[in-house]
TITITOR-784589 format. One line per 10 residues: number of its first residue (from 1); their letters; for each residue x, y, z of C-alpha. Coordinates in steps of 0.25 Angstrom, whole numbers. Last residue first. Example, Ala and Ser with C-alpha at 12.3 -4.5 7.8 and 13.67 -1.06 7.14 Angstrom:
# residues 2
2	sa	55 -4 29 ~ 49 -18 31 $
//
This chain:
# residues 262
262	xxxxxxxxxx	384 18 607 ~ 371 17 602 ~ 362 24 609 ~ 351 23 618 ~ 339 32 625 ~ 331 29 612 ~ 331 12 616 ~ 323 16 628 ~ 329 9 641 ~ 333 -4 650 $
252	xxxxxxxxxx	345 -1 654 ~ 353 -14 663 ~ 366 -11 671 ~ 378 -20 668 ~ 386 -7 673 ~ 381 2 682 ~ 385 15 679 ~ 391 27 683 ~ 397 37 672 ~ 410 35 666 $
242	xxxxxxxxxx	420 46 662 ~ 427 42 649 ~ 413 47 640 ~ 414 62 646 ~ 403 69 639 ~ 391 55 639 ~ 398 53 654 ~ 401 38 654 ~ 392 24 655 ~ 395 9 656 $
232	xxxxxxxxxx	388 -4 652 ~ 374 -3 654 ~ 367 -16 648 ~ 355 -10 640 ~ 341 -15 638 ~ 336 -6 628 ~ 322 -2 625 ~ 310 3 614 ~ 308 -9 607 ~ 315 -19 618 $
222	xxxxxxxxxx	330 -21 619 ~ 341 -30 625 ~ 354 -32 630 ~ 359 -17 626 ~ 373 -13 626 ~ 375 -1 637 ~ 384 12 638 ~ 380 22 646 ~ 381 38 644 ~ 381 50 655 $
212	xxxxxxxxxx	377 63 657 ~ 363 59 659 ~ 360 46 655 ~ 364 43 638 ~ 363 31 634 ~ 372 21 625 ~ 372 9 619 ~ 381 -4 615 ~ 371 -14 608 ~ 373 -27 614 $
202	xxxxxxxxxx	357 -33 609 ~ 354 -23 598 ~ 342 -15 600 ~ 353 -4 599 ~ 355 -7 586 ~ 343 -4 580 ~ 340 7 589 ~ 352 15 581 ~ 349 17 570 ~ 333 22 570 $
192	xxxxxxxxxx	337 27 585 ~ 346 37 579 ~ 338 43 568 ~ 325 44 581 ~ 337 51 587 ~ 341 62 575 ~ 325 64 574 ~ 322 65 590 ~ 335 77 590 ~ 329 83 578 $
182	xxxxxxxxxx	314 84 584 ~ 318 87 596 ~ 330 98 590 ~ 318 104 582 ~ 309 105 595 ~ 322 113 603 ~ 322 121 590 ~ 307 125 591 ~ 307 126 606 ~ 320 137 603 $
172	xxxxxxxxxx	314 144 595 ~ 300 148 600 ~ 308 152 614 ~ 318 161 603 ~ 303 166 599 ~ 297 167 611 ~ 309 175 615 ~ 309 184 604 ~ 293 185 605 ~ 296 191 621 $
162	xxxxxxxxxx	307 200 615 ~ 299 207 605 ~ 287 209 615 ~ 295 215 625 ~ 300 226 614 ~ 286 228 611 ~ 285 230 626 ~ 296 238 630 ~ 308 233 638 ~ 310 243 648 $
152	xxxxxxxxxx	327 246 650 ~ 329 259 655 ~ 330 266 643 ~ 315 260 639 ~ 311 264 652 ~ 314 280 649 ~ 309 279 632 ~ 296 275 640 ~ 296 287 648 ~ 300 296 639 $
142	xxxxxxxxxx	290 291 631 ~ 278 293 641 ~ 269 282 640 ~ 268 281 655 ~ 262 294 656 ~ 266 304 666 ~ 277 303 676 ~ 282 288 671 ~ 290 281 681 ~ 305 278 683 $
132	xxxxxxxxxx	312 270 694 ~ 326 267 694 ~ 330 262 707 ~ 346 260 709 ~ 352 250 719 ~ 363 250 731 ~ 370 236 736 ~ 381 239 727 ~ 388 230 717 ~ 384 240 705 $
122	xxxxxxxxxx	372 249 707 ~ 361 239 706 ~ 349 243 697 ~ 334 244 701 ~ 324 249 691 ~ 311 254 693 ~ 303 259 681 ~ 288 263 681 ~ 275 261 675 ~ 280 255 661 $
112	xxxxxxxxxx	269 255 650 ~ 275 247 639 ~ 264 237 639 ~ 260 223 637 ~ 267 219 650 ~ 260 228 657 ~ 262 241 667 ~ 276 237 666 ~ 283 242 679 ~ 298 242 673 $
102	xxxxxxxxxx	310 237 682 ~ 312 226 674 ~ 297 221 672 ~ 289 227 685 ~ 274 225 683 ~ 261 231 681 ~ 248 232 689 ~ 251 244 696 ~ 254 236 709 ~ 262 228 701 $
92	xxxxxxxxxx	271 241 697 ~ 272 245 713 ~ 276 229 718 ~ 286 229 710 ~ 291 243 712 ~ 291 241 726 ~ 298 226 724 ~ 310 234 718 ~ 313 242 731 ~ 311 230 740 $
82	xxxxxxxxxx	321 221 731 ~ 332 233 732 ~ 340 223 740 ~ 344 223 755 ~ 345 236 760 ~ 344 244 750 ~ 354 254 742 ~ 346 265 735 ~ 351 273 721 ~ 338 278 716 $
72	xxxxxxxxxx	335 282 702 ~ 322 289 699 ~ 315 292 684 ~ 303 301 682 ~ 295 299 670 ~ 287 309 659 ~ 296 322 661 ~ 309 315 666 ~ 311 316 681 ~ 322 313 688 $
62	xxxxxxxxxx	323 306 699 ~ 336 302 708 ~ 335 297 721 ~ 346 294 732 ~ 354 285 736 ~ 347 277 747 ~ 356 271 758 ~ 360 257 763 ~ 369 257 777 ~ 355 255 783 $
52	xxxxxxxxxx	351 265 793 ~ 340 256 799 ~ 331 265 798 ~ 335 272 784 ~ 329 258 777 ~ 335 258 761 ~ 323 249 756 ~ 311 256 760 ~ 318 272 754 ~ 320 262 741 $
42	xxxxxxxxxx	306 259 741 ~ 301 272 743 ~ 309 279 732 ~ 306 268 723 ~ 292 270 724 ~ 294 285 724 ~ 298 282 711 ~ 288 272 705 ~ 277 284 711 ~ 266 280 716 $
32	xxxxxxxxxx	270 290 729 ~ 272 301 720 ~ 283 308 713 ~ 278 322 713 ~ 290 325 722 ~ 299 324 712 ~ 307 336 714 ~ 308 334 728 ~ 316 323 727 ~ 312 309 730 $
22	xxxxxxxxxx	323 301 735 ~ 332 313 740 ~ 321 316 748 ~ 330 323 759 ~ 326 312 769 ~ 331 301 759 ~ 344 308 759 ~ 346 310 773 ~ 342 295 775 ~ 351 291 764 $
12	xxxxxxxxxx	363 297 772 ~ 359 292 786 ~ 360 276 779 ~ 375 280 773 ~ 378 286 787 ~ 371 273 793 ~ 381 264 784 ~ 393 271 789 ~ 391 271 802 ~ 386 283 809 $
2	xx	393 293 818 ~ 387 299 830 $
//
């Protein structure tokens, strides 16, 4: 009987899945704790043999380096590798720690990485690469740090550096925004001192700014902290010769600090 394409894909990953390919026996000391049995286990759950999906697992590859095993699995799931990431998730939170970039920190205050797991799309395709890696003995181990280092972890002295960078930039940029303030309030507490006297000027011509737009007005009258202002036209404070709507003849009664002579 011949089989479609896609169950002929399906039929080859289950022969290779049946020969261990995912866990050679040279590993066999990989135990059931382990990140990359983890992996294993979750990649076999999201490629389903069953339903002879036209998806297929790709093989395993571990190779062990003295003091830390490393594993890179090509897989191509059924939907999305969301289920595949959510094990290691739920594995490092389980150990107290938590997953910052594909590395179980054991703390935020420490360099103490549990394990790796890193997925990484392969081009346009629907198919993924895990790469988990785990400590074989101490978790100190050099080789093992100078590993994750390689592969991206951020330690935390390094951390640290970069978070007071931030809080400084963040520092800066408060401290210019209140210096513009206090410029901004200076240069218009300058312009009020020249201008107010004439504004409080019955047929003064002023100016507001709403929005986008500007009016125009001439005052008809004036308290000690307001304007009354017959509207006379308005126009796109960027584009003067478009007009904006406007009813002209209308009355404004407002602060005196929100006009301008004009």
């Amino acid at each position: 009987m011949k089989h479609p394409p896609h169950q002929l894909v399906a039929l080859a990953c289950f022969a290779l899945l049946a020969t261990g390919c995912a866990t050679p026996s040279n590993n066999a000391d990989i135990t059931h704790n382990s990140a990359i049995a983890l992996g294993h286990k979750a990649i076999r759950e999201s490629v389903p043999i069953a339903g002879l999906p036209a998806h297929a697992f790709m093989g395993a590859n571990i190779q062990e380096k003295g003091s830390y095993r490393v594993s890179s699995n090509g897989f191509c799931p059924v939907d999305n590798p969301t289920r595949v990431a959510k094990s290691f998730i739920e594995r490092c939170e389980s150990q107290g720690a938590s997953i910052n970039n594909g590395f179980c920190q054991a703390s935020e205050n420490s360099d103490d990485v549990l394990f790796m797991a890193k997925l990484t799309r392969r081009g346009n395709s629907d198919c993924w690469t895990l790469a988990v890696a785990e400590p074989v003995g101490s978790i100190h181990s050099n080789e093992y740090r100078n590993y994750l280092l390689g592969q991206g972890y951020v330690p935390k002295a390094q951390r640290d550096e970069l978070l007071k960078a931030k809080q400084d930039q963040e520092r800066k940029r408060i401290e210019d925004q209140a210096k513009r303030k206090i410029e901004n309030d200076r240069k218009e507490q300058e312009r009020l001192a020249i201008e107010l006297p004439k504004m409080k000027m019955r047929g003064a011509r002023v100016c507001k700014n709403v929005g986008d737009s500007t009016y125009i007005g001439y005052v008809e009258d004036f308290t000690d902290d307001k304007l009354r202002v017959l509207i006379q036209d308005g126009f796109l404070t960027l584009s003067p010769y478009i007009k904006s709507k406007v009813d002209a003849g209308t009355i404004w009664w407002d602060q005196y600090i929100v006009w301008r002579l004009c």
